[in-house]
LUMTORLO-280257 format. One line per field, with one value per residue (C-alpha): residue number from 1; residue in three letters; x, y, z. Coordinates in pm, 1 decimal, padded with zeros to 6 digits. Example, Ala and Ser with C-alpha at 12.3 -4.5 7.8 and 13.67 -1.06 7.14 Angstrom:
# residues 2
kolvo: (1 2) $
vovex: (ALA SER) $
x: (01230.0 01367.0) $
y: (-00450.0 -00106.0) $
z: (00780.0 00714.0) $
***
This chain:
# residues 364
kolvo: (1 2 3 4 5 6 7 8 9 10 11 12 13 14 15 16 17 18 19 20 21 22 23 24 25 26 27 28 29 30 31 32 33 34 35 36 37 38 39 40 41 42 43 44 45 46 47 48 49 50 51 52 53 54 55 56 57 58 59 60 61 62 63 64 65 66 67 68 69 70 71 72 73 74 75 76 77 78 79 80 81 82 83 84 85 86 87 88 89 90 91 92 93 94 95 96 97 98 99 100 101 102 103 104 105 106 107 108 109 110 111 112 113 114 115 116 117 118 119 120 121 122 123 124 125 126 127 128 129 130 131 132 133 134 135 136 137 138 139 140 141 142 143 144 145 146 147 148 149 150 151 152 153 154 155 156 157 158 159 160 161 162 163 164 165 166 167 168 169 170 171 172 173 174 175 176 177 178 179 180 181 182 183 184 185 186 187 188 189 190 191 192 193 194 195 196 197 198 199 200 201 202 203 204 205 206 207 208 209 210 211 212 213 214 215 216 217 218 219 220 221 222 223 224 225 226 227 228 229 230 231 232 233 234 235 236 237 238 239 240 241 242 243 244 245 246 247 248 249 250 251 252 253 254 255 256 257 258 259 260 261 262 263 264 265 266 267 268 269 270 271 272 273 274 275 276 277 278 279 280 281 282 283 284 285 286 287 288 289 290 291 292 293 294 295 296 297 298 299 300 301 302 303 304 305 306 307 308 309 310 311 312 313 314 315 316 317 318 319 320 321 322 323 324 325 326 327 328 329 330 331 332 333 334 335 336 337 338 339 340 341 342 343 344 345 346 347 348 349 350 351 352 353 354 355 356 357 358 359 360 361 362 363 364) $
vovex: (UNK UNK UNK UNK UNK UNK UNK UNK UNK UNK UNK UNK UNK UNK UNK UNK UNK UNK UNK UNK UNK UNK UNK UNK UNK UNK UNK UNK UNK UNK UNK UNK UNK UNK UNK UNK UNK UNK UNK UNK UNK UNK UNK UNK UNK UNK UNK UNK UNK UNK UNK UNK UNK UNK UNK UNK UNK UNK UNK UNK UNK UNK UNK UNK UNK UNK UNK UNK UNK UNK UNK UNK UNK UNK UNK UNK UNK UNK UNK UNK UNK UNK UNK UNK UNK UNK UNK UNK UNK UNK UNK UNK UNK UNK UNK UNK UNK UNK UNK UNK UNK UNK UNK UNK UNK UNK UNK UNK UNK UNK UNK UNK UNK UNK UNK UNK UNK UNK UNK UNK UNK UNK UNK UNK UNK UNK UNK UNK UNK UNK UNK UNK UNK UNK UNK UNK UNK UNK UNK UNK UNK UNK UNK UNK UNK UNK UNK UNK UNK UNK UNK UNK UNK UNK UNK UNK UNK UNK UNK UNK UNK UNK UNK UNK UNK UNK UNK UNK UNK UNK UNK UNK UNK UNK UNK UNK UNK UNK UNK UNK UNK UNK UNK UNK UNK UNK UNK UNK UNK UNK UNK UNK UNK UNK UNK UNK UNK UNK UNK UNK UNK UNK UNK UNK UNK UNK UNK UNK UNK UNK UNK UNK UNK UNK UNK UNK UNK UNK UNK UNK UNK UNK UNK UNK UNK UNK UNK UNK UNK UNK UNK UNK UNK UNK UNK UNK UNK UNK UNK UNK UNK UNK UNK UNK UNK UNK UNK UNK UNK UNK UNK UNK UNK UNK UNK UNK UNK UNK UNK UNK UNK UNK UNK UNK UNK UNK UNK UNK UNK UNK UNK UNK UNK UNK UNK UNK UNK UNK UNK UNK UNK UNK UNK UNK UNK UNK UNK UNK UNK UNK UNK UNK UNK UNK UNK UNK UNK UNK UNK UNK UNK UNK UNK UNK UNK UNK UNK UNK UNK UNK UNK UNK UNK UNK UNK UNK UNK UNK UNK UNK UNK UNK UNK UNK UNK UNK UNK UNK UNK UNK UNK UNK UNK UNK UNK UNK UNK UNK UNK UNK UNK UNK UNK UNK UNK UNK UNK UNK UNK UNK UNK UNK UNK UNK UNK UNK UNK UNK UNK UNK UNK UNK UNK UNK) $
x: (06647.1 06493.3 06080.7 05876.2 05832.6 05472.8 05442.7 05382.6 05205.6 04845.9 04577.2 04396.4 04153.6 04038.3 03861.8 03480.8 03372.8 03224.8 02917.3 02880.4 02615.2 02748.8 02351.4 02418.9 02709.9 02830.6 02888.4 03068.8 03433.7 03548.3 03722.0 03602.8 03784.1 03595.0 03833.2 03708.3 03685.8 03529.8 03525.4 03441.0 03575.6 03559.1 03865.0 03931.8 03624.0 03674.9 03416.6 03059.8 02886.5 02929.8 02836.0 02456.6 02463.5 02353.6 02536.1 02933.5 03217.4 03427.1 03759.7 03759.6 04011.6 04091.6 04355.8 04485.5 04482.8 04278.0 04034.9 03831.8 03567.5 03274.0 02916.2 02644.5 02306.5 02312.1 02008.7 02061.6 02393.2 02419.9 02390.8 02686.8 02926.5 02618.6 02552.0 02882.6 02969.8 02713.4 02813.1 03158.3 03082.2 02821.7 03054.4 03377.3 03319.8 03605.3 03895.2 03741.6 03770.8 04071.9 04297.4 04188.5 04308.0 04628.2 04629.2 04519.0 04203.7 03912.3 03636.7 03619.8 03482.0 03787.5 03987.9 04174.8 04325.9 04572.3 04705.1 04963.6 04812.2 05047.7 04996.3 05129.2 05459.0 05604.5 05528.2 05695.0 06004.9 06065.3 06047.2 06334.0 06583.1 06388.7 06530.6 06586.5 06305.2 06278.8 05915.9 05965.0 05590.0 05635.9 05375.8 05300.6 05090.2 04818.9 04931.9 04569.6 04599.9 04985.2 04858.3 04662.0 04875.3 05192.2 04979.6 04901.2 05271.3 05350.0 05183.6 05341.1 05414.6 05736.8 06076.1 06315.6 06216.1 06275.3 05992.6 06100.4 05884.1 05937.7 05808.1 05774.4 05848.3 05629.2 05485.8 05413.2 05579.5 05235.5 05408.5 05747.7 05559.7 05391.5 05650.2 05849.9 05555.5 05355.1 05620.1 05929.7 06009.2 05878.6 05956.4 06230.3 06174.4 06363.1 06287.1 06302.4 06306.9 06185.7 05869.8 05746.4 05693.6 06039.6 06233.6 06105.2 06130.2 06471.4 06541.8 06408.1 06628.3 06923.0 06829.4 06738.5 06948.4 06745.8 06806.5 06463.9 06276.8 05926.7 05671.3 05334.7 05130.3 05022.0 04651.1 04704.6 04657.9 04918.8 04762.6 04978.1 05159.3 05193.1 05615.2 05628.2 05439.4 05656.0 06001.9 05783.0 05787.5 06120.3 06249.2 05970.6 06204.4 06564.2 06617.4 06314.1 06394.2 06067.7 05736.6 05384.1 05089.9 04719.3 04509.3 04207.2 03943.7 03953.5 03625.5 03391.6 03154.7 03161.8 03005.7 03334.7 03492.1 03266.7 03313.5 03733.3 03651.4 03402.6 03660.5 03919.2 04201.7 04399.0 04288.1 04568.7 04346.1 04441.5 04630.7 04977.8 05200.1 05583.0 05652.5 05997.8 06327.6 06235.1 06576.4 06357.5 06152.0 05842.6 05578.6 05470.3 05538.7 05480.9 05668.8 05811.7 05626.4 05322.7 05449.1 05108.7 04962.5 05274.8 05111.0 05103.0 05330.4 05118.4 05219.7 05594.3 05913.9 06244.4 06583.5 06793.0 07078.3 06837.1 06671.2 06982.3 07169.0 06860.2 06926.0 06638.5 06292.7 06319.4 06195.5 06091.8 05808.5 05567.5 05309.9 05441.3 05616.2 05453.8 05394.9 05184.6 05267.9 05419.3 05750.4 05621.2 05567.6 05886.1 06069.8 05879.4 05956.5 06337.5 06340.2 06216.0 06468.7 06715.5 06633.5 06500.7 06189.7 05867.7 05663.1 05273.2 05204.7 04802.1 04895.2 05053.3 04752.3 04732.7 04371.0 04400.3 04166.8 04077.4 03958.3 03666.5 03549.5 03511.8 03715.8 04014.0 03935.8 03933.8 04235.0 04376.6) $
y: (-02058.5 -02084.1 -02102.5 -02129.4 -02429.4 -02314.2 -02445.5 -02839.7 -02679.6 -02549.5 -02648.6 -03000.9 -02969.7 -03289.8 -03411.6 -03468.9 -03800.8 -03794.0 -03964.6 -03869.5 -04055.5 -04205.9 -04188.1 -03779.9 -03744.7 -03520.1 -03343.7 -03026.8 -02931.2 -02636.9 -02434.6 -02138.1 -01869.6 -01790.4 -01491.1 -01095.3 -01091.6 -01421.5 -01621.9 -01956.8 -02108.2 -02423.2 -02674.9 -02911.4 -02705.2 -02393.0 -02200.3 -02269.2 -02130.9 -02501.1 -02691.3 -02798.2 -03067.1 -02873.4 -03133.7 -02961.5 -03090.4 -02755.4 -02784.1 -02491.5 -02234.7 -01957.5 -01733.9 -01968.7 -02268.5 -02607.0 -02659.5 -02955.5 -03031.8 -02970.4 -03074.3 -02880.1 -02865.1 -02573.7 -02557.7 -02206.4 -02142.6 -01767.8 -01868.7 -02087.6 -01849.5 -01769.4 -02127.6 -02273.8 -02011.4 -02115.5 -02472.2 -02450.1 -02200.4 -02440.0 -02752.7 -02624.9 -02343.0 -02487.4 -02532.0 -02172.2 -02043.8 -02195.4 -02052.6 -01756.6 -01775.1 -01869.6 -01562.4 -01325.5 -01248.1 -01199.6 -01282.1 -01306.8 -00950.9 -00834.4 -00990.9 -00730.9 -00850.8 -00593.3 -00637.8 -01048.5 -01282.3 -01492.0 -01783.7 -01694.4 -01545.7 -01916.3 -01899.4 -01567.7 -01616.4 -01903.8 -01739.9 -01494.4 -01739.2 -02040.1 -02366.5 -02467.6 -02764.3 -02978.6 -03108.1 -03439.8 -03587.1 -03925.3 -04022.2 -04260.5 -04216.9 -03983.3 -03617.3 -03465.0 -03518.9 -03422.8 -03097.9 -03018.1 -03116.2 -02841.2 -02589.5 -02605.3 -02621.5 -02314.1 -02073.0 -02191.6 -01912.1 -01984.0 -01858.1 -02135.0 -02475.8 -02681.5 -02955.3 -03253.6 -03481.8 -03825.3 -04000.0 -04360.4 -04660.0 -04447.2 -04611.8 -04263.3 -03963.9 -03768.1 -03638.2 -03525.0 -03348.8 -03194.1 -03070.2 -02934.2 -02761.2 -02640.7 -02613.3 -02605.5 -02258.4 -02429.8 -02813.6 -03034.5 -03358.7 -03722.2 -04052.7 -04356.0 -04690.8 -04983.2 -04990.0 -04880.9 -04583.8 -04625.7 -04620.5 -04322.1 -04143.0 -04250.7 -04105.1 -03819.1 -03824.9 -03873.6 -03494.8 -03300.7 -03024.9 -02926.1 -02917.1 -03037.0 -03339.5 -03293.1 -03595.6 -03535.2 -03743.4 -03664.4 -03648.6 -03385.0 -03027.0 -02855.2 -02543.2 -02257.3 -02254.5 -02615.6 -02565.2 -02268.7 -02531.7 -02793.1 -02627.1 -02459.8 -02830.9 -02913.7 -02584.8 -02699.8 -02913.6 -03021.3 -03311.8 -03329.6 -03563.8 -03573.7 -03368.9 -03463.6 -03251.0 -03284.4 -03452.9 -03369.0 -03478.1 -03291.3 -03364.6 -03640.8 -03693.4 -04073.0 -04348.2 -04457.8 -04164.6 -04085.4 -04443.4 -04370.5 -04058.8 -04186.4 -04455.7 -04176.7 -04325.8 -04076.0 -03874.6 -03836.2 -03492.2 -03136.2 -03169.3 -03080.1 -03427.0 -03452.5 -03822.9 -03871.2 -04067.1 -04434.7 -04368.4 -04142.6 -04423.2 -04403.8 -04580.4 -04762.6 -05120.6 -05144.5 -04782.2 -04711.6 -04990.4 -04819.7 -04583.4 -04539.8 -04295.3 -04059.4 -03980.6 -04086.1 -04077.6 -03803.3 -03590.3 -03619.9 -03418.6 -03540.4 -03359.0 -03477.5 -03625.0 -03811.2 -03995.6 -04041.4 -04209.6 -04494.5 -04562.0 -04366.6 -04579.7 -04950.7 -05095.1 -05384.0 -05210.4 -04926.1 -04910.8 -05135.4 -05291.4 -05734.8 -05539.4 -05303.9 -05005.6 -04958.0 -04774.0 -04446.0 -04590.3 -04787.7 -04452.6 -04333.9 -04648.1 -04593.2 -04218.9 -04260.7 -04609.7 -04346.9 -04174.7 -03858.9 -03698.6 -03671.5 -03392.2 -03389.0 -02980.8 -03026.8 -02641.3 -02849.2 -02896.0 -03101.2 -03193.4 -03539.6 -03703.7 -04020.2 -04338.1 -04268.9 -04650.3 -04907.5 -05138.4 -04879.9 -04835.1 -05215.8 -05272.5 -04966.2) $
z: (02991.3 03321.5 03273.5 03673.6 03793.7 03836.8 03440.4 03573.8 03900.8 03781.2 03918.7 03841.9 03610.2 03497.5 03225.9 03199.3 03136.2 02776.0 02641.5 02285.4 02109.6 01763.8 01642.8 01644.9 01407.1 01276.0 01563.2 01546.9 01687.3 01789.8 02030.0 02252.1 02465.4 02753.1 02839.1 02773.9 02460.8 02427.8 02080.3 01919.6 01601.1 01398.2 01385.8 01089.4 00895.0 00678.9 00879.6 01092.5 00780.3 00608.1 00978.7 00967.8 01286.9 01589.6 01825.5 01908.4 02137.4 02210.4 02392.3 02602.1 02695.4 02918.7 02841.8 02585.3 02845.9 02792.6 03073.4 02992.5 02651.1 02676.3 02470.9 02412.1 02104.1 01950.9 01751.7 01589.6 01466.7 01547.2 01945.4 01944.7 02163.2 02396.3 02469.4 02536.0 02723.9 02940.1 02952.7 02998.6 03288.2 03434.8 03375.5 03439.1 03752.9 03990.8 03703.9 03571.9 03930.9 04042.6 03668.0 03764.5 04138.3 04045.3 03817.8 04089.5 03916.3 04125.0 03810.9 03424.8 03456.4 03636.5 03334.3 03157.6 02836.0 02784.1 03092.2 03058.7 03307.0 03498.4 03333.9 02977.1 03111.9 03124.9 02727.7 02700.0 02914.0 02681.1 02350.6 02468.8 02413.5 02230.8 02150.4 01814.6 01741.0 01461.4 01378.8 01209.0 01011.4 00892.2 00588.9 00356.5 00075.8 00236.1 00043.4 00105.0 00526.3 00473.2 00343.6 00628.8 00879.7 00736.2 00619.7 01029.4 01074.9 00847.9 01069.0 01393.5 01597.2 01703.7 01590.7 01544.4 01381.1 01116.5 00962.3 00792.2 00635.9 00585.7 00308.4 00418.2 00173.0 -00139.5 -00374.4 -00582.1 -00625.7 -00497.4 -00124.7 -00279.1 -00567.7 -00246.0 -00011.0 -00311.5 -00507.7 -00208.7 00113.7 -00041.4 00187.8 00538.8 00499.9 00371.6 00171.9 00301.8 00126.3 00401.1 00155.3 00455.5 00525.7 00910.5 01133.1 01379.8 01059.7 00929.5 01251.3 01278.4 00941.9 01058.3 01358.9 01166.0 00979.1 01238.5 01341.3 01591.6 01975.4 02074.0 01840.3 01794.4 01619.6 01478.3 01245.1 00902.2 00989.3 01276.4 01284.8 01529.2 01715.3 01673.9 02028.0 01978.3 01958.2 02227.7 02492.1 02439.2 02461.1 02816.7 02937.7 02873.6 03075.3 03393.7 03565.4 03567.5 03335.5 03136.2 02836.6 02683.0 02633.3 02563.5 02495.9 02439.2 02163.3 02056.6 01766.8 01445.1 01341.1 01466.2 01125.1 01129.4 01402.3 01427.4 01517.4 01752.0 01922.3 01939.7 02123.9 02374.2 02504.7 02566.6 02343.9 02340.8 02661.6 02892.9 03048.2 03174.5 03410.0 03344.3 03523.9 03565.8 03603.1 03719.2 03606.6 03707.8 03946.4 04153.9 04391.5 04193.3 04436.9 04195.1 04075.9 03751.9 03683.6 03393.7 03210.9 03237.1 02986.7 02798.4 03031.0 02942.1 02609.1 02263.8 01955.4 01742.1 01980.5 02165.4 02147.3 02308.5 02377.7 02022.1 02249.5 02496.4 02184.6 01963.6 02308.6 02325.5 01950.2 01824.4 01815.3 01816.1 01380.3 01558.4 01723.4 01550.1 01303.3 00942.0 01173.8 01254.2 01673.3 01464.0 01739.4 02057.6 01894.9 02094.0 02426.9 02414.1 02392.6 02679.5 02876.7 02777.2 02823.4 03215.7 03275.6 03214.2 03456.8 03263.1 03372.7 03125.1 03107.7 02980.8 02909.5 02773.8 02657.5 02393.7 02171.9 01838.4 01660.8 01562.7 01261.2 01392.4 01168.8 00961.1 00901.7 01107.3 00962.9 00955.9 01356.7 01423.0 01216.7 01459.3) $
***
């Protein structure tokens, strides 16, 4: 499977600096596609017809590909499309101007959507021979989230992959009762008995039959090419051992949502980065123990027999664990001392539900 290297090569489109006010929640999320035929929908919400704030963060797209998020007020609902259309073109002009470059498009008028612009033939090469993934969810205790997060997973559009959900240390029956009532066709059920979020992903491990290992949270939503993204990072470059993508809020109703998404946790932009095997001569002291700009654990696969030769993730480290986290970014760190190259595809998109409380966000 040989996808262009052109996958890690796009052009740099960073992103904006947000300053959402927490005084104007709830602020609406959704995405738009500013190709011909442009459209905007709601994410995390059945539809715009139950949205009343007129304040909306959209992540914007072209041709399928994040460019940057944008914010707009919308104060009547049936000009959504018009006016973040505008905004993203006003905001975003050079990454707009430079996608379409690379895709030998002279304008968005030009833009002919029957025709398969460049930049989704990486996605299709890959799907003619796709790795088999496995999606592994560890949960505990949180079967309304969990629901969200597979029905997203059920309609992946992608060919060959398993999901496995872990259900961490219950203290009910409430997620089995769920994977075998409701998902019983599209997930399978594993019981890990001590407590913490490296042991259940290393229970996970230990099922998989997949070539490729792909992590999500329960309290994501996975965007349909979430899977077909991440095995395109893997075949970008030579050794790639592990692949992170893009995360994005699901909804931002609370003050202290808002507040997580205005310090950029979990921003790592959209520019698609290949940092290379700490064997390489990084310039860089510190490298690979910066490992948190490589991405973040609700959203990482790894090759099966890159992760299985580190030991899997480390119990002492990760959420339920007394470090409270860091089990992701440890893999990272071991992944690159390896010498294996990690790949951050922001094509790979997940919608994240960040804390609702305060309290839940300090304790985070």
């Amino acid at each position: 499977m040989n996808a262009p290297q052109s996958t890690l090569q796009r052009p740099n489109l960073q992103r904006p600096t947000l300053a959402l006010d927490p005084s104007h929640v709830p602020i609406r999320v959704v995405e738009i596609e500013i190709a011909q035929p442009a459209w905007v929908r709601s994410v995390g919400q059945p539809s715009d017809d139950t949205l009343t704030s007129d304040h909306v963060l959209a992540l914007v797209r072209l041709h399928g590909h994040p460019l940057g998020l944008v914010q707009a007020r919308v104060p009547a609902l049936y000009r959504t499309l018009d006016i973040l259309l505008d905004t993203a073109h006003a905001e975003l002009a050079p990454a707009i101007a430079d996608h379409l470059a690379a895709d030998g498009i002279l304008d968005l008028t030009a833009d002919r959507s029957a025709v398969l612009p460049r930049c989704r033939r990486g996605m299709i090469d890959v799907l003619i021979d796709p790795p088999p993934i496995s999606v592994i969810v560890a949960t505990r205790e949180r079967p309304d989230r969990l629901e969200q997060c597979l029905t997203s997973l059920s309609r992946l559009e992608y060919p060959r992959y398993e999901v496995i959900v872990v259900d961490n240390a219950p203290t009910t029956d409430l997620t089995e009762r769920l994977v075998r009532d409701r998902f019983a066709a599209t997930a399978r059920y594993a019981r890990e008995p001590v407590r913490g979020l490296a042991a259940a992903h290393n229970r996970g491990l230990e099922a998989a039959q997949g070539y490729l290992v792909a992590f999500t949270d329960d309290d994501v939503i996975v965007d349909r090419d979430w899977l077909t993204a991440i095995a395109e990072g893997f075949a970008g470059g030579v050794d790639v051992g592990c692949v992170t993508g893009l995360i994005v809020p699901a909804e931002l109703e609370t003050p202290a949502q808002v507040r997580l998404e205005a310090t950029g946790a979990f921003a790592k932009g959209f520019t698609p980065r290949l940092h290379p095997g700490a064997q390489r001569g990084v310039n860089e002291p510190l490298y690979p123990f910066t490992a948190g700009r490589f991405g973040s654990g609700a959203n990482m696969a790894f090759t099966a027999a890159v992760l299985r030769a580190q030991g899997g993730f480390d119990p002492a480290v990760g959420a339920g664990s007394l470090a409270r986290g860091g089990d992701d970014l440890l893999a990272f760190f071991r992944t690159a001392a390896a010498g294996h190259d990690i790949a951050y595809t922001p094509d790979a998109v997940v919608w994240h539900h960040h804390r609702r409380t305060e309290q839940a966000l300090r304790d985070q």
